[in-house]
C-alpha positions as CSV (number, residue, x, y, z in Angstrom):
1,X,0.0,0.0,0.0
2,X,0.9,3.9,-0.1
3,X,2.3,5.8,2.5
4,X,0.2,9.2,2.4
5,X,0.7,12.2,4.1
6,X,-1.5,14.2,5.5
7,X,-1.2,17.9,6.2
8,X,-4.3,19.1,8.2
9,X,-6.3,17.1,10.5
10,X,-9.6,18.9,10.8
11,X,-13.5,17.5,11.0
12,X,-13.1,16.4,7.2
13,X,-9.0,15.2,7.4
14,X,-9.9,13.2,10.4
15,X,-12.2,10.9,8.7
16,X,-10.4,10.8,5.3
17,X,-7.3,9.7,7.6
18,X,-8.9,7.6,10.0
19,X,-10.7,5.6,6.9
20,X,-6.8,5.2,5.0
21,X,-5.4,3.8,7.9
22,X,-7.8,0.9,8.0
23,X,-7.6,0.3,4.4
24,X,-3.8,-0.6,5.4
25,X,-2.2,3.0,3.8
26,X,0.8,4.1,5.6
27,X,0.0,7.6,6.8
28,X,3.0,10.6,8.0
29,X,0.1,13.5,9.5
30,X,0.9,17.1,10.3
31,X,-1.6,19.4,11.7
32,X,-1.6,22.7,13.8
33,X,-3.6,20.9,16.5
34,X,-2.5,17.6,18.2
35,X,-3.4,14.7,16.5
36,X,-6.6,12.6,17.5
37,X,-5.7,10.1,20.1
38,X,-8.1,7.3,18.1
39,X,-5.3,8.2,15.1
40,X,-2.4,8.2,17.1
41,X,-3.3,4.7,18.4
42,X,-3.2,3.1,14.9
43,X,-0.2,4.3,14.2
44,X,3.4,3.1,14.7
C-alpha cells in the first residue's frame, strides 16, 4: 500500500485519515492541533 501524508487534521481530514489507515495505507500526519488520540493509536 501507499504511505500518504496528510497535512491538516480537521472535521473532514480526520475521517479521510482515519478511513486510509484501515484500508492498510501508511499515513506521515501534520496538523496545527495535536493529532486525535483514536489516530495516534493506529499508528506506529
Amino acid at each position: 500500500m501507499a504511505t500518504i501524508r496528510f497535512i491538516g487534521l480537521g472535521i473532514m481530514g480526520a475521517h479521510m485519515a482515519r478511513n486510509l489507515k484501515k484500508a492498510g495505507h501508511s499515513l506521515v500526519l501534520n496538523s496545527a492541533y495535536p493529532v486525535p488520540d483514536d489516530l495516534r493509536s493506529l499508528g506506529k
